[in-house]
C-alpha positions as CSV (number, residue, x, y, z in Angstrom):
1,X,1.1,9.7,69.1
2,X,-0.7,9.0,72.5
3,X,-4.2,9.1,72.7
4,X,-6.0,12.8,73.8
5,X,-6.9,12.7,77.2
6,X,-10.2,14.0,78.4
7,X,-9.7,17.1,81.0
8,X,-11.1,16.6,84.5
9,X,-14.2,19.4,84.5
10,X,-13.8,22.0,87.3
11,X,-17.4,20.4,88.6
12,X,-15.6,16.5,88.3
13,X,-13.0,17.2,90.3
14,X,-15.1,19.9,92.8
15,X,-17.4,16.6,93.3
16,X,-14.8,14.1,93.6
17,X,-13.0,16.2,96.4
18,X,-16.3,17.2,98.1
19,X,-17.1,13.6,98.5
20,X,-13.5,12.6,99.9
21,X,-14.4,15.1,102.6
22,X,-17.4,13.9,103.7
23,X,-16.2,10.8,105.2
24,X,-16.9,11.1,108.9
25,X,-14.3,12.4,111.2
26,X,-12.1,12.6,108.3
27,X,-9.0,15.3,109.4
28,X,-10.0,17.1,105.9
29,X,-13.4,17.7,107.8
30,X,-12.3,18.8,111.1
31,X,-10.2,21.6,109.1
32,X,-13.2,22.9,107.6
33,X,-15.4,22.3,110.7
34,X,-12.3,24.4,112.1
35,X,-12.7,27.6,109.6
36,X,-16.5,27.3,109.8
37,X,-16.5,28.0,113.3
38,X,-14.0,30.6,113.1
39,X,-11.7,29.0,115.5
40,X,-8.6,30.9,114.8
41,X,-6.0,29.5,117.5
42,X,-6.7,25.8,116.0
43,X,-6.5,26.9,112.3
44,X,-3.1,28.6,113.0
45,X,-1.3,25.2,114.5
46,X,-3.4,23.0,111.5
47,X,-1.9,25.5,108.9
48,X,1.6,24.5,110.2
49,X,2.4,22.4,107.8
50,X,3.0,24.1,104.2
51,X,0.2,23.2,101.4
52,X,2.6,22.6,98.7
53,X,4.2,19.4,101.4
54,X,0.9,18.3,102.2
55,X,0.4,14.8,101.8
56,X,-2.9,12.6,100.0
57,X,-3.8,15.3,97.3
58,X,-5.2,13.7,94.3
59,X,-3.3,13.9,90.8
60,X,-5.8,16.5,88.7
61,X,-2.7,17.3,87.1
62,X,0.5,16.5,85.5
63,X,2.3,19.8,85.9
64,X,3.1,19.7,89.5
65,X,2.4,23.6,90.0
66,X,-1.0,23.3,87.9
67,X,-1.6,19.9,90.6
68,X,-1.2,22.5,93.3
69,X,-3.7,25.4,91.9
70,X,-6.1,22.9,91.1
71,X,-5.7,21.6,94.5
72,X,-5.7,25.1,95.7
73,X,-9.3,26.2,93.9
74,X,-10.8,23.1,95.4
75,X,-9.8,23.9,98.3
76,X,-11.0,27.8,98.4
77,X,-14.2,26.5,96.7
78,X,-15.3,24.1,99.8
79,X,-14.2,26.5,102.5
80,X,-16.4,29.1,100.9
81,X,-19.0,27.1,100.9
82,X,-18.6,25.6,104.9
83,X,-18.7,29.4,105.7
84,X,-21.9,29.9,104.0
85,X,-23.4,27.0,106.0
86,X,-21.8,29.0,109.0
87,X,-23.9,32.0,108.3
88,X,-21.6,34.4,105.8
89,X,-23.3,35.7,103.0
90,X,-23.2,34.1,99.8
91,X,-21.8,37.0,97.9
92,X,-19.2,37.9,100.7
93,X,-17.9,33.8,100.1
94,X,-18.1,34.2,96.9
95,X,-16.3,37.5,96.5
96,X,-13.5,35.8,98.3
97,X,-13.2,32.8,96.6
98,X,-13.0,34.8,93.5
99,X,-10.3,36.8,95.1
100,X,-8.2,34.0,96.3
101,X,-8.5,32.1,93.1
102,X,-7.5,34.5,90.8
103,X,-4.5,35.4,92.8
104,X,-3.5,31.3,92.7
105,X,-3.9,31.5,89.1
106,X,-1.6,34.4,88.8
107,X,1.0,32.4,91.0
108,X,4.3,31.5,89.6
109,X,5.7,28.8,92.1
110,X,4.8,26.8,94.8
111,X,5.5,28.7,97.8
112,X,3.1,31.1,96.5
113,X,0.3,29.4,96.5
114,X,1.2,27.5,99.8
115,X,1.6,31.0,101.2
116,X,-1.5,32.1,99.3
117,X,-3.3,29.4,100.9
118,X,-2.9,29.7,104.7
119,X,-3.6,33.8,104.0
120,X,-7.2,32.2,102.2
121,X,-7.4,30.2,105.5
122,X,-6.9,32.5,108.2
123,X,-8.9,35.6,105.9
124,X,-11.9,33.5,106.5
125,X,-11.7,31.8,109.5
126,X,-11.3,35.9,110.9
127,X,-14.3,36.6,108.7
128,X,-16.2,33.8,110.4
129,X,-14.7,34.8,113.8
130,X,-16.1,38.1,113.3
131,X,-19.3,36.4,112.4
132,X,-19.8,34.7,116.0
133,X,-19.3,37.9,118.2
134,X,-21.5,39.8,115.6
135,X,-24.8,41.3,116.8
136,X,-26.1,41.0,113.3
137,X,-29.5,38.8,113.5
138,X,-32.2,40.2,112.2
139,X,-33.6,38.8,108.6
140,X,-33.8,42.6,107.6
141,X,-30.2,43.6,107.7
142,X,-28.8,40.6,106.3
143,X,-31.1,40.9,103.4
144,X,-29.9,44.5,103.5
145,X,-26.1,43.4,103.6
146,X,-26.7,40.5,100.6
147,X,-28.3,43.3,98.6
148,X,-25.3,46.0,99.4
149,X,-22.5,43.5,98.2
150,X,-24.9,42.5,95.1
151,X,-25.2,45.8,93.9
152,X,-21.9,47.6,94.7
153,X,-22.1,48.6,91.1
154,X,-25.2,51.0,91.8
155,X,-25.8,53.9,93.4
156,X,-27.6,52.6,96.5
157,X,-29.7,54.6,98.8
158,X,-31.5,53.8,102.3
159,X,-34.6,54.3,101.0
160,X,-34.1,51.3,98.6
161,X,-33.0,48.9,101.1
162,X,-35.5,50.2,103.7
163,X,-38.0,48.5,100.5
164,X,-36.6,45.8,99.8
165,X,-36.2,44.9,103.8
166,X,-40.1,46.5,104.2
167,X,-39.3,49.0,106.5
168,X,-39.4,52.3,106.9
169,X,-35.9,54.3,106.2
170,X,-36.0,55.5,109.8
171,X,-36.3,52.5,111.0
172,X,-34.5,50.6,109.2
173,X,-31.2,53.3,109.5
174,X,-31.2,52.6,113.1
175,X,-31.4,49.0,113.5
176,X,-28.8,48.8,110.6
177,X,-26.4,51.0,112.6
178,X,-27.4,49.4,116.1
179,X,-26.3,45.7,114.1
180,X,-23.5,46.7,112.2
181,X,-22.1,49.8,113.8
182,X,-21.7,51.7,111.2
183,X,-24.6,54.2,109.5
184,X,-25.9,52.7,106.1
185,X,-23.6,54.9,104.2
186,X,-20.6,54.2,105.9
187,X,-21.5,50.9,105.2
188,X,-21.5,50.9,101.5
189,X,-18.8,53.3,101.3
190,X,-16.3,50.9,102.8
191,X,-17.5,47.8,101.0
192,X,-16.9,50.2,97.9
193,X,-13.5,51.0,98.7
194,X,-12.4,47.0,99.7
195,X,-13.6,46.2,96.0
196,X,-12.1,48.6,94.9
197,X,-8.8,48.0,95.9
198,X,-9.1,44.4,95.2
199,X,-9.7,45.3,91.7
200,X,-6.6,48.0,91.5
201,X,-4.2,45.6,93.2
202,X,-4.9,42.2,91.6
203,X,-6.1,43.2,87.9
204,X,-4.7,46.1,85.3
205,X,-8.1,47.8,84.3
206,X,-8.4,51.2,84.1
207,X,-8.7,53.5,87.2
208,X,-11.6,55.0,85.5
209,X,-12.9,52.3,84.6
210,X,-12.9,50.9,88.0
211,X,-14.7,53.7,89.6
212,X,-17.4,53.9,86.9
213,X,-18.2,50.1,87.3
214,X,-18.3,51.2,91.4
215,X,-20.8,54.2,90.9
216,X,-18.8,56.3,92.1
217,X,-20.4,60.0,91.2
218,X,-16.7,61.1,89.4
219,X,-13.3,59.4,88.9
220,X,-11.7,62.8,91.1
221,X,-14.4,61.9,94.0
222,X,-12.9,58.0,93.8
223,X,-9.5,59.6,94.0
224,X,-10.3,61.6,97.1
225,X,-12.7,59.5,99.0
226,X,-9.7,56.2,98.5
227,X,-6.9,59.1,99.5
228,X,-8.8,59.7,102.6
229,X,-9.3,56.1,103.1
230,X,-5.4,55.0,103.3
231,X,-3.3,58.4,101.9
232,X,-2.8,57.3,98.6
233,X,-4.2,58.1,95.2
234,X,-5.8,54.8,93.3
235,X,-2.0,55.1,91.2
236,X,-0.5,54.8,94.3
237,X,-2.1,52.5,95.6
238,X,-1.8,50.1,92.3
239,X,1.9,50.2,92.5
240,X,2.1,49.5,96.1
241,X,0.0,46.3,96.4
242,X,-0.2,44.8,92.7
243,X,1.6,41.8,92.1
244,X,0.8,38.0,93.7
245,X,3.9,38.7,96.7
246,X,2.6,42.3,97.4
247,X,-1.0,41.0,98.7
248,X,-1.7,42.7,102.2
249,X,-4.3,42.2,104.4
250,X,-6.0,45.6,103.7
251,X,-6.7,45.1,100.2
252,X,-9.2,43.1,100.9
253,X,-10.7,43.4,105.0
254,X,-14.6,42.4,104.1
């Protein structure tokens, strides 16, 4: 009988990998450097080579698919966090980490996830391109923005984040819309409706129970207000997108 081996933490191997890429002018670091700055023609020819050939990774794993969604979490993990230093919010990384994760644990070969992966790549580095060209500086509507994506699960009105920024809801709905470009409900809406269909194409709970844990005011408003949104009912839209090889790009736009 061999001997039980002790399993690699998710923090071990996080570290581990974290301090591989540290080493200075390490390729590893110029791809993150590379996402960070949301330099999408460079990311494009560095993701040329597939994930699942890519040379150097570390053993975490016997199972050579479990290896590669190890591998695969590491990676989403660190990118998340360059993008954070870049200026993305930490619950927008976060949010997509969780996303892109999940997906890889749901994967069933190798191509998947190596496909999986350069889609995790490019989705950020275009959230990070997005990022440099924004207009977005002011303190008050990024707190305003951190609080929106931490409370999606609320009802939340201008008057609250005209408090929590200390501003006055006139104000505040001006600058927000002169920032962002859209009006503060618009806003919220559509950051509703992305988590939404994240959580109808990559998980099986109830369509009720989705739009409850969203606020919205009635499961019939949720059906309407997604059916304006991209023509199809939340059923529709489950059976069009669910499943690891079904992903598209507007499940999930941020």
């Amino acid at each position: 009988m061999q001997p039980k081996r002790k399993k690699i933490s998710y923090q071990e191997f996080l570290h581990r990998e974290y301090e591989f890429f540290r080493a200075p002018l390490a390729p590893e670091m110029d791809f993150y450097e590379t996402i960070r700055t949301g330099n999408l023609r460079k990311i494009k020819t560095l993701l040329n080579e597939p994930f699942n050939a890519k040379q150097g990774l570390g053993i975490l794993s016997n199972d050579p698919l479990q290896n590669l969604k190890y591998h695969m979490t590491v990676t989403t993990a660190l990118v998340a966090r360059f993008c954070i230093s870049g200026g993305l919010s930490q619950s927008e990384a976060y949010s997509l980490s969780d996303y892109y994760i999940r997906l890889a644990d749901e994967a069933t070969t190798a191509e998947e996830i190596s496909e999986l992966h350069n889609e995790m790549c490019l989705h950020y580095t275009r959230q990070m391109s997005g990022l440099q060209r924004s207009s977005v500086t002011s303190k008050a509507v990024s707190t305003a923005i951190n609080y929106i994506y931490e409370h999606l699960h609320t009802r939340i009105t201008l008057e609250t984040l005209a408090s929590v920024t200390n501003l006055s809801a006139p104000y505040f709905s001006r600058l927000f819309k002169k920032e962002v470009g859209y009006s503060v409900s618009e806003y919220i809406m559509n950051k509703k409706l992305e988590t939404a269909k994240s959580m109808l194409a990559s998980s099986d709970y109830p369509i009720a129970e989705i739009s409850a844990s969203l606020a919205f005011p009635s499961q019939s408003y949720f059906t309407n207000v997604l059916k304006k949104d991209c023509g199809m009912t939340p059923k529709e839209y489950r059976s069009k997108y669910s499943g690891p090889l079904t992903r598209k790009k507007e499940v999930y736009q941020g």
